[in-house]
C-alpha positions in Angstrom: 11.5 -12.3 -19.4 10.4 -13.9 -16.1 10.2 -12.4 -13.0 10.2 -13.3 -9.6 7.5 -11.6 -7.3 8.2 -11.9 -3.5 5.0 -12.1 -1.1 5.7 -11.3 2.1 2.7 -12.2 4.6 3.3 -10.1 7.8 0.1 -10.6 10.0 -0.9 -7.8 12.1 1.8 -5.1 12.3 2.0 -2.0 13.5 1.7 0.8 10.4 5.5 3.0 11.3 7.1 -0.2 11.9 6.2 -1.5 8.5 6.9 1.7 7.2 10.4 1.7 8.3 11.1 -1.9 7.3 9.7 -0.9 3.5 11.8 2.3 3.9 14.8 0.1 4.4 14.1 -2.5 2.0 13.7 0.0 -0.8 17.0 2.0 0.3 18.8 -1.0 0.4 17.4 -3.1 -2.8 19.7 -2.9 -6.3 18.5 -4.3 -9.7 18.5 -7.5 -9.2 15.7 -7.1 -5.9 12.4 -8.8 -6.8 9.5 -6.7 -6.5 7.4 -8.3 -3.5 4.1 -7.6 -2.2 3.6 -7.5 1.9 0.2 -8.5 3.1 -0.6 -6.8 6.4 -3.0 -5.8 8.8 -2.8 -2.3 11.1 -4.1 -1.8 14.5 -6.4 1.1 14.3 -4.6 3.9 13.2 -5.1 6.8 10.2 -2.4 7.7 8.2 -2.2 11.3 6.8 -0.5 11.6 3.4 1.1 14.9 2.0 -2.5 16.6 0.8 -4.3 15.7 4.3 -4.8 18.3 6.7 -5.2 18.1 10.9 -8.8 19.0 10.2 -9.7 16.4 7.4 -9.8 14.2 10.8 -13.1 14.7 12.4 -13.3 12.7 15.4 -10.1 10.5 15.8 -10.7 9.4 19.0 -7.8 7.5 20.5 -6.7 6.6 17.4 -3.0 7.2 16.8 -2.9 10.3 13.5 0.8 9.1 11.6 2.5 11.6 9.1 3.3 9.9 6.0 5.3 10.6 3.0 2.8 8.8 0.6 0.4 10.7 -1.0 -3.2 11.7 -0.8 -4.9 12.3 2.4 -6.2 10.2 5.3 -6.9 7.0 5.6 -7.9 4.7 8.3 -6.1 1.3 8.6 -7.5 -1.5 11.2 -7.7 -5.0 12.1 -9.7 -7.2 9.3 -8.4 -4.7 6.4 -6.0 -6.1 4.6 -3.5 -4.1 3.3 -1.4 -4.6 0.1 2.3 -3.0 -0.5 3.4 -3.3 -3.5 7.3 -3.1 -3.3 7.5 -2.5 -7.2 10.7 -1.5 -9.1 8.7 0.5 -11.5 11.5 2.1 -13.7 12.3 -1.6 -14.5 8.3 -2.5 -15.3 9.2 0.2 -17.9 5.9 2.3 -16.1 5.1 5.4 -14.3 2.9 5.9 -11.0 -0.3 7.1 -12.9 -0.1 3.8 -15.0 0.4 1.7 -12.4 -2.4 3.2 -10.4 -4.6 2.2 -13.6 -3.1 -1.5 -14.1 -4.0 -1.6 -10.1 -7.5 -0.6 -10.8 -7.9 -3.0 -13.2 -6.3 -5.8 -11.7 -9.3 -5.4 -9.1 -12.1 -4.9 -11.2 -10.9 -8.2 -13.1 -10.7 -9.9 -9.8 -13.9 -8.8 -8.6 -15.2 -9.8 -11.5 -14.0 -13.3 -11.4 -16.0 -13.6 -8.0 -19.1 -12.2 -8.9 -19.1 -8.7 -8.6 -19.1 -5.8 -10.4 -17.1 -2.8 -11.0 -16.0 0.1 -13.1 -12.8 2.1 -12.9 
């Protein structure tokens, strides 16, 4: 069975605005959404997921600190990283988190690959 995959280029966006508009789209989607990816870049900002901790965050400066759902810990988002949200149904990919995590992994490693590099999971 085919399925469509959505790409959704959004520039440079700030991180709780494009949290809020995935929020919504995955409240509102049904199963007949297509899975899309968004492509965006932060300003500077670090994100603190459910295991990070006030103190994991050294030195922030003025950068913004944003509580997020998401897990794992801190990480810093800024202009020239891009970013890549994948908006996945995956009880309809018939997969769990951990697996997807894996096929994400490799999914990298093959594309480094394909431009020269090298990589292990």
């Amino acid at each position: 069975m085919s399925q469509v995959l959505g790409i959704r280029e959004l520039g440079v966006a700030d991180y709780e605005s494009t949290w809020l508009a995935m929020k919504h789209f995955t409240d509102g989607r049904d199963k007949h959404t297509a899975d899309e990816v968004w492509l965006v870049q932060h300003p500077p900002v670090f994100t603190q997921g459910q295991a990070g901790k006030a103190e994991h965050l050294l030195l922030p400066g003025d950068i913004p600190v944003v509580k997020s759902d998401r897990g794992g810990q801190v990480t810093y988002h800024g202009p020239g990283q891009l970013v890549a949200y994948l908006m996945l149904d995956v009880r309809r990919l018939g997969f769990g988190v951990r697996d997807l995590v894996t096929r994400i992994e490799h999914c990298l490693i093959d594309l480094l690959a394909s431009c020269g590099g090298h990589a292990v999971a």
